[in-house]
C-alpha positions as CSV (number, residue, x, y, z in Angstrom):
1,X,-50.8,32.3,-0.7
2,X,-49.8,34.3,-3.8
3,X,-47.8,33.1,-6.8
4,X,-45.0,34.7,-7.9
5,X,-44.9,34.7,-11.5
6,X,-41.3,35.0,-12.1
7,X,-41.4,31.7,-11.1
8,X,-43.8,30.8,-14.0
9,X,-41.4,32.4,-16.1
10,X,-39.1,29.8,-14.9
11,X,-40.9,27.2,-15.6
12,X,-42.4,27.9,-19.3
13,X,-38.3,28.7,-19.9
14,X,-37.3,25.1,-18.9
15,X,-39.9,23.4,-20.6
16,X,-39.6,25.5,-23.7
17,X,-35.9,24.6,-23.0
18,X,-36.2,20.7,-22.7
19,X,-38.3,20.3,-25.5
20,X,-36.4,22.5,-28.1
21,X,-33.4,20.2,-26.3
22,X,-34.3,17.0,-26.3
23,X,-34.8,16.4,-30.5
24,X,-32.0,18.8,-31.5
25,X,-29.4,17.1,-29.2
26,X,-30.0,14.0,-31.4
27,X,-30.9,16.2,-34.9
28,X,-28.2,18.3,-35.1
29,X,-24.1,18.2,-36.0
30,X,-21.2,17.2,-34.0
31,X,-20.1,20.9,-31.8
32,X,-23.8,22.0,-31.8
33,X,-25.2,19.1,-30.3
34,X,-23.5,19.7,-27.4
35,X,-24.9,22.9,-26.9
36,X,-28.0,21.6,-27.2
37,X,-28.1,18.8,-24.6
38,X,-26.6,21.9,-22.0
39,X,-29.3,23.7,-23.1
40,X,-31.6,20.7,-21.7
41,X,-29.7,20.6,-18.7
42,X,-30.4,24.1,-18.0
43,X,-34.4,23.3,-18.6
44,X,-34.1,21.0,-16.2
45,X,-32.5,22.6,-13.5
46,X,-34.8,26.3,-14.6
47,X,-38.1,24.2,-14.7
48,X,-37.3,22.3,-11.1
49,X,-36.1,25.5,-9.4
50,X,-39.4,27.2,-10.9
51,X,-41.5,24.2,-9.5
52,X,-39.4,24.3,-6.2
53,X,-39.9,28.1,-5.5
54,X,-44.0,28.5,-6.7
55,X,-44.7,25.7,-4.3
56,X,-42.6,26.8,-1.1
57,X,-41.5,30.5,-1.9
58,X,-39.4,31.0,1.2
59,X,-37.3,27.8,0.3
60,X,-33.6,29.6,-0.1
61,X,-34.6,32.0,2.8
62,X,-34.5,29.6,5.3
63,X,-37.7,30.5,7.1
């Protein structure tokens, strides 16, 4: 079984996303924490997509 590292990627991106996120959704000013918490909600989604596809690659294929 080989490991696509794209999907590694993925992962480092969403947690690099969540925890940049999670303190500046609560540290910053009114219009730019709202960027920030989407920009946690992307982390989330990128990091359990990432998780998804390095443990059953085929997953979106169908196979």
């Amino acid at each position: 079984m080989t490991i696509g590292y794209q999907y590694i990627v993925l992962i480092i991106a969403g947690l690099a996303g969540m925890i940049w996120g999670f303190p500046a959704a609560h540290r910053l000013k009114k219009p730019f924490d709202i960027a920030a918490a989407v920009v946690v909600l992307c982390g989330v989604v990128s990091c359990a997509l990432g998780v998804l596809l390095t443990f059953i690659p085929g997953f979106f294929q169908g196979r």
